[in-house]
N, CA and C atoms as an extended XYZ file, in Angstrom:
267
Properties=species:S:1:pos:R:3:atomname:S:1:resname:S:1:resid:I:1 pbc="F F F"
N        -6.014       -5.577      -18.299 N   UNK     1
C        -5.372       -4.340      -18.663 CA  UNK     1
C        -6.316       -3.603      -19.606 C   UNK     1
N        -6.347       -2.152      -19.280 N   UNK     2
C        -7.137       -1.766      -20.371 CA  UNK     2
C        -6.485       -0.286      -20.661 C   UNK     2
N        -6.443        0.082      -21.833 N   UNK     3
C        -5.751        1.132      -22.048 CA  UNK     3
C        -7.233        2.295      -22.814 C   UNK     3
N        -6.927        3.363      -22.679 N   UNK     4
C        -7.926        4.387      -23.362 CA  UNK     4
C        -7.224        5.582      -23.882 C   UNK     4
N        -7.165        5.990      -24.963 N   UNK     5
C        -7.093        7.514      -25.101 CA  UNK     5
C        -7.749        8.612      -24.960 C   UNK     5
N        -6.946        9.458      -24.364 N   UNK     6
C        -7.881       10.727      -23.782 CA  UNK     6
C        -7.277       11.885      -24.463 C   UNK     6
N        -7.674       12.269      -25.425 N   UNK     7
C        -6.652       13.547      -26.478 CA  UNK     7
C        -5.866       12.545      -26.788 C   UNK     7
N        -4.481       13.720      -26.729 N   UNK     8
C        -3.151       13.171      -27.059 CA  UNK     8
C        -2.073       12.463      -25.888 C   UNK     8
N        -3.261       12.026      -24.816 N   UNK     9
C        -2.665       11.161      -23.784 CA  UNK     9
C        -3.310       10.080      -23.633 C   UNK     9
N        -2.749        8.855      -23.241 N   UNK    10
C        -3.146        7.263      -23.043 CA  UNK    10
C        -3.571        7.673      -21.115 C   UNK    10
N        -4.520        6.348      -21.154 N   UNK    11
C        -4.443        6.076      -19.598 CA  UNK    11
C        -4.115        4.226      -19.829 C   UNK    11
N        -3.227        3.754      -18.871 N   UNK    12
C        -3.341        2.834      -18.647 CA  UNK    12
C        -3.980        2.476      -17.596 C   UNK    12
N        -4.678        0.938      -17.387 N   UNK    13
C        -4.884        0.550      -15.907 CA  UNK    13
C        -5.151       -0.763      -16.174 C   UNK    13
N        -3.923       -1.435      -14.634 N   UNK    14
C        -3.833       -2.827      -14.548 CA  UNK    14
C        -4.257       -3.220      -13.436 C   UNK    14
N        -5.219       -4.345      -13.449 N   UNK    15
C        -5.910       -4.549      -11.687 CA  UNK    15
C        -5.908       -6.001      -12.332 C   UNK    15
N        -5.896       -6.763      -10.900 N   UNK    16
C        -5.665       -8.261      -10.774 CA  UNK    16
C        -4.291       -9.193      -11.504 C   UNK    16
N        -3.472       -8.267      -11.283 N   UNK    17
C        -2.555       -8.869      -11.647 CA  UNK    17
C        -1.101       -9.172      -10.633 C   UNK    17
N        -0.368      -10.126      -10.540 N   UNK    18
C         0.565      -10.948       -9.837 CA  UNK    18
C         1.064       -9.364       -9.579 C   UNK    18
N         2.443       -9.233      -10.758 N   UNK    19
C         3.241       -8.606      -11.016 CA  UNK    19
C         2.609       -6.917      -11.653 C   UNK    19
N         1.399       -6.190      -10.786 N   UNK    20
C         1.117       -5.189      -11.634 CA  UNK    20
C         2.430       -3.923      -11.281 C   UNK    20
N         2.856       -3.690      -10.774 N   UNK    21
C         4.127       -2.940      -10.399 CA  UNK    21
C         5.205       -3.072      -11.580 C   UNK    21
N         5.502       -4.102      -11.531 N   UNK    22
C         6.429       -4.447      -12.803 CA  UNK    22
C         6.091       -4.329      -14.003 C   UNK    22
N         4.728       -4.737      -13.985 N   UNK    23
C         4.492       -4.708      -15.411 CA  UNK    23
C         4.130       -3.390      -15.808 C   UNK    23
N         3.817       -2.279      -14.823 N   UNK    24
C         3.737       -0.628      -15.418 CA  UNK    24
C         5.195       -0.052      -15.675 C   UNK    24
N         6.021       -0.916      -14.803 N   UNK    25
C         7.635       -0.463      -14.774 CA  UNK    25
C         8.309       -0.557      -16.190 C   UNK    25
N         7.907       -2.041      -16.398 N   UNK    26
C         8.459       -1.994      -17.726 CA  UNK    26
C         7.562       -1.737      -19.173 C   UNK    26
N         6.325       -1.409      -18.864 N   UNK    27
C         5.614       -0.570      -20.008 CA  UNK    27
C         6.226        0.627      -20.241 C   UNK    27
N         6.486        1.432      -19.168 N   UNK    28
C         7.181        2.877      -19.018 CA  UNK    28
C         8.274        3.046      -20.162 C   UNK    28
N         8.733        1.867      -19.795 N   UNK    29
C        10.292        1.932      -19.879 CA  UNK    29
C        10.524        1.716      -21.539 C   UNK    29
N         9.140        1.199      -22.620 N   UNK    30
C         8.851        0.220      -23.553 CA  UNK    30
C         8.825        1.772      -24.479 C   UNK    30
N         7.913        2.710      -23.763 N   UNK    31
C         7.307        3.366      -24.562 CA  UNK    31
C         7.488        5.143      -24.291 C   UNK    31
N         8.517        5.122      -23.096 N   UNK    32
C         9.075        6.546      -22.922 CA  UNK    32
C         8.264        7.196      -22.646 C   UNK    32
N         7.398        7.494      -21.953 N   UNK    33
C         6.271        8.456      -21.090 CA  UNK    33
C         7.342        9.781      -21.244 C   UNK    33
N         6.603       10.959      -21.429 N   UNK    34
C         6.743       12.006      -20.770 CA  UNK    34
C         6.522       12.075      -19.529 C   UNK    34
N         5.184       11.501      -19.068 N   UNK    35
C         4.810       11.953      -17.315 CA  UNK    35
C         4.375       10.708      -17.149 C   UNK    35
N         4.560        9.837      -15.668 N   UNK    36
C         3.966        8.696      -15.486 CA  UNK    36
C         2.374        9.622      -14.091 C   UNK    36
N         1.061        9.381      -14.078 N   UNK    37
C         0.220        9.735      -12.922 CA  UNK    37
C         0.245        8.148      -12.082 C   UNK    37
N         0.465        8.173      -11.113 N   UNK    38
C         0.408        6.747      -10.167 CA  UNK    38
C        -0.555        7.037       -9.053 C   UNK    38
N        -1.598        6.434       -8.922 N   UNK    39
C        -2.182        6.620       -8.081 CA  UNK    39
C        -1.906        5.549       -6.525 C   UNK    39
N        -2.563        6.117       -5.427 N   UNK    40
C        -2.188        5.649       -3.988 CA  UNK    40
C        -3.335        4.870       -3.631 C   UNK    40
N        -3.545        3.523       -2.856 N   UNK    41
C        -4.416        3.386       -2.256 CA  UNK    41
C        -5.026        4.115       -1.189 C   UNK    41
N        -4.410        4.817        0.039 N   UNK    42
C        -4.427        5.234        1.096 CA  UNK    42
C        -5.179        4.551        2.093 C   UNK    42
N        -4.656        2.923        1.906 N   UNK    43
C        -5.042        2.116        3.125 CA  UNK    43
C        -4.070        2.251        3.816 C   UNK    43
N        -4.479        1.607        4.958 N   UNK    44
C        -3.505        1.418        6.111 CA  UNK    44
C        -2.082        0.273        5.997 C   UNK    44
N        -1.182        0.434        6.743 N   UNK    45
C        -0.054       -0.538        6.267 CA  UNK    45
C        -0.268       -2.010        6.481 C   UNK    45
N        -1.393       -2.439        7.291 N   UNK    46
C        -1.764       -3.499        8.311 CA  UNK    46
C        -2.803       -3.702        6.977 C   UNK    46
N        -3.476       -3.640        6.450 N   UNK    47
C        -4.136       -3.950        5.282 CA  UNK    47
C        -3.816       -4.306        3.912 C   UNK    47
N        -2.710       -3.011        3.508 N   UNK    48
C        -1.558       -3.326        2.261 CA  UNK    48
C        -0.995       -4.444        3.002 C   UNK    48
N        -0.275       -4.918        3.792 N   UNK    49
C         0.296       -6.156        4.321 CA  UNK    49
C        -0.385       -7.317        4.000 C   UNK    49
N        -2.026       -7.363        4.275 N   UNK    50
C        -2.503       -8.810        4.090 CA  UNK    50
C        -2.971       -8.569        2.747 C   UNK    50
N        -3.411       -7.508        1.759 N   UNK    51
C        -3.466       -7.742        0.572 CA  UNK    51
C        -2.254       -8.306       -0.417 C   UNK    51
N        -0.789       -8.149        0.263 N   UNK    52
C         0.253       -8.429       -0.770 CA  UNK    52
C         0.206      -10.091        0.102 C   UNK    52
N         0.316      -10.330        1.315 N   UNK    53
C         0.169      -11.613        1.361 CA  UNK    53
C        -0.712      -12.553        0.502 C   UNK    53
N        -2.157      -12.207        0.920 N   UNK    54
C        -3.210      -12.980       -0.069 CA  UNK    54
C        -2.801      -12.964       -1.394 C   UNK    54
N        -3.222      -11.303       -2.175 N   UNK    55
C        -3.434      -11.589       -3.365 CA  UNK    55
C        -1.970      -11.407       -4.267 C   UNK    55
N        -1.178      -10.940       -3.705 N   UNK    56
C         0.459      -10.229       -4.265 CA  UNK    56
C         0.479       -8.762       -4.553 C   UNK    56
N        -0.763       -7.943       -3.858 N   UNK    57
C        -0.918       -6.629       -4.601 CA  UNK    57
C        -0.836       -5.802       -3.565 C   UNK    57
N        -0.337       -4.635       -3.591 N   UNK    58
C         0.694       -3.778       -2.890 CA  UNK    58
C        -0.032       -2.291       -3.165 C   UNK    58
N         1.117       -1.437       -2.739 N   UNK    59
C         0.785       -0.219       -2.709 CA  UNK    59
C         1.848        0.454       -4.498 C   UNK    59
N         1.136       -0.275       -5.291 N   UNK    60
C         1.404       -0.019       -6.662 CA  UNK    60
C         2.243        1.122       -7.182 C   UNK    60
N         1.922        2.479       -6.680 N   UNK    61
C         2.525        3.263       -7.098 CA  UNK    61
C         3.669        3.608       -6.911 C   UNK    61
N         3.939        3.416       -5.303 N   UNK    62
C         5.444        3.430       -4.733 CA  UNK    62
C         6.292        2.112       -5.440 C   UNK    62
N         5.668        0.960       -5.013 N   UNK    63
C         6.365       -0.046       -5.857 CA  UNK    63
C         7.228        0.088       -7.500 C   UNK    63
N         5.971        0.735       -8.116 N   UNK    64
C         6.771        0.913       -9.492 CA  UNK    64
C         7.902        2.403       -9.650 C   UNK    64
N         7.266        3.356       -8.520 N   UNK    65
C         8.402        4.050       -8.531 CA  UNK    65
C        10.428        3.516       -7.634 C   UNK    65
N        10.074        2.430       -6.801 N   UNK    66
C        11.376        1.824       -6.607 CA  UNK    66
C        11.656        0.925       -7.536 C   UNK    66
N        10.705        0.483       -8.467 N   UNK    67
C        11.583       -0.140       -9.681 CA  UNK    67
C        12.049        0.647      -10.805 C   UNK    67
N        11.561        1.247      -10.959 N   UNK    68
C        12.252        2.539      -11.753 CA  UNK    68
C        13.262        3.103      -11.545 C   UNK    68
N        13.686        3.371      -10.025 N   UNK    69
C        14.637        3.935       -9.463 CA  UNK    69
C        15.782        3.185       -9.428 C   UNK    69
N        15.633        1.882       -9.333 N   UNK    70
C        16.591        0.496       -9.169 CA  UNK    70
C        16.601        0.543      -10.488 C   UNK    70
N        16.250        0.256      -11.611 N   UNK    71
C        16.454        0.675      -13.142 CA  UNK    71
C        17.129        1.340      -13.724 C   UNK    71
N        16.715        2.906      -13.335 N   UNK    72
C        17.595        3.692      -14.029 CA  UNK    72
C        19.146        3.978      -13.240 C   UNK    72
N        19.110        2.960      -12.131 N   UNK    73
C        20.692        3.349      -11.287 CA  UNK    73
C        21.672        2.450      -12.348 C   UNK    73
N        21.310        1.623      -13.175 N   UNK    74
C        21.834        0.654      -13.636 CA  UNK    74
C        21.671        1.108      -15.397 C   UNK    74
N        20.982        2.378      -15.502 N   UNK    75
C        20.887        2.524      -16.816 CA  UNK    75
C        21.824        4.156      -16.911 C   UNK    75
N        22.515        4.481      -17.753 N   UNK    76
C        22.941        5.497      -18.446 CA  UNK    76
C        22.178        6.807      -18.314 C   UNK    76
N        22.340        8.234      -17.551 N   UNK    77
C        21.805        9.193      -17.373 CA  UNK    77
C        20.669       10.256      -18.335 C   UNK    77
N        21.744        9.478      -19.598 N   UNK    78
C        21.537       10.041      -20.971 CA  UNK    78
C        19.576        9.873      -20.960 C   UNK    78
N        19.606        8.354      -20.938 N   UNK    79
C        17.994        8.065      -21.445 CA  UNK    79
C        17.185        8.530      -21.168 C   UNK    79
N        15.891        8.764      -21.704 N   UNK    80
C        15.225        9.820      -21.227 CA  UNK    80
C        14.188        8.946      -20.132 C   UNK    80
N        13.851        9.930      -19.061 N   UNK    81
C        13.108        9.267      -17.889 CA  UNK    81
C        12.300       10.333      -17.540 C   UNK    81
N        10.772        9.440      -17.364 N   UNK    82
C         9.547       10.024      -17.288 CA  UNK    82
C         9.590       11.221      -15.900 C   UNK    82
N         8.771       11.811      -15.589 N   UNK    83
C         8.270       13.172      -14.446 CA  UNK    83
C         7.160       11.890      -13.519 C   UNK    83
N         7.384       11.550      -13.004 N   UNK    84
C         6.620       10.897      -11.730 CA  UNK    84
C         5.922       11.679      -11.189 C   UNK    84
N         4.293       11.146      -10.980 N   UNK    85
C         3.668       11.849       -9.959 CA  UNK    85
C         3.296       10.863       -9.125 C   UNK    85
N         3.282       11.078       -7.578 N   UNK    86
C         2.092       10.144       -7.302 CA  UNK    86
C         1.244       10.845       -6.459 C   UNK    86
N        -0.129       10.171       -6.716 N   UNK    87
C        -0.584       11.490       -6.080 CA  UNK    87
C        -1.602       10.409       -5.516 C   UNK    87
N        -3.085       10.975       -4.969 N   UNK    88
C        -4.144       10.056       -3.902 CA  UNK    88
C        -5.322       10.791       -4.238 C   UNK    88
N        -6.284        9.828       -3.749 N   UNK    89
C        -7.537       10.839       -4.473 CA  UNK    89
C        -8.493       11.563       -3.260 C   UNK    89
């Protein structure tokens, strides 16, 4: 994991990890983002398939946006919840 500041905004980034989906899900959730940026692999589905087999690693950005979504169905409207982007390069 390595985190950097850029101004008055952080970047996070987690690579090689089991659970990296979750673990941006519940950083989010730790530290109240205004805006989450998620980036896309834009591999193919037949590729994301044998990478989550082998290594457990997925198409990250969608992932942490359905845990978020499964999250806040179970959390109170009130709390405040980040502006999602996801975007591809």
């Amino acid at each position: 994991m390595r985190i950097e500041r850029e101004g008055d905004d952080y970047r996070l980034e987690i690579s090689n990890a089991v659970a990296t989906a979750n673990t941006i899900a519940y950083l989010s959730e730790l530290i109240d983002p205004k805006s989450i940026f998620l980036g896309l692999t834009r591999q193919n589905l037949v590729r994301q398939s044998l990478r989550y087999l082998i290594w457990g690693e997925g198409e990250t950005g969608l992932l942490v946006y359905q845990i978020l979504l499964r999250h806040w169905d179970s959390t109170p409207e009130d709390d405040p919840r980040p502006n999602i982007f996801i975007m591809s390069d």
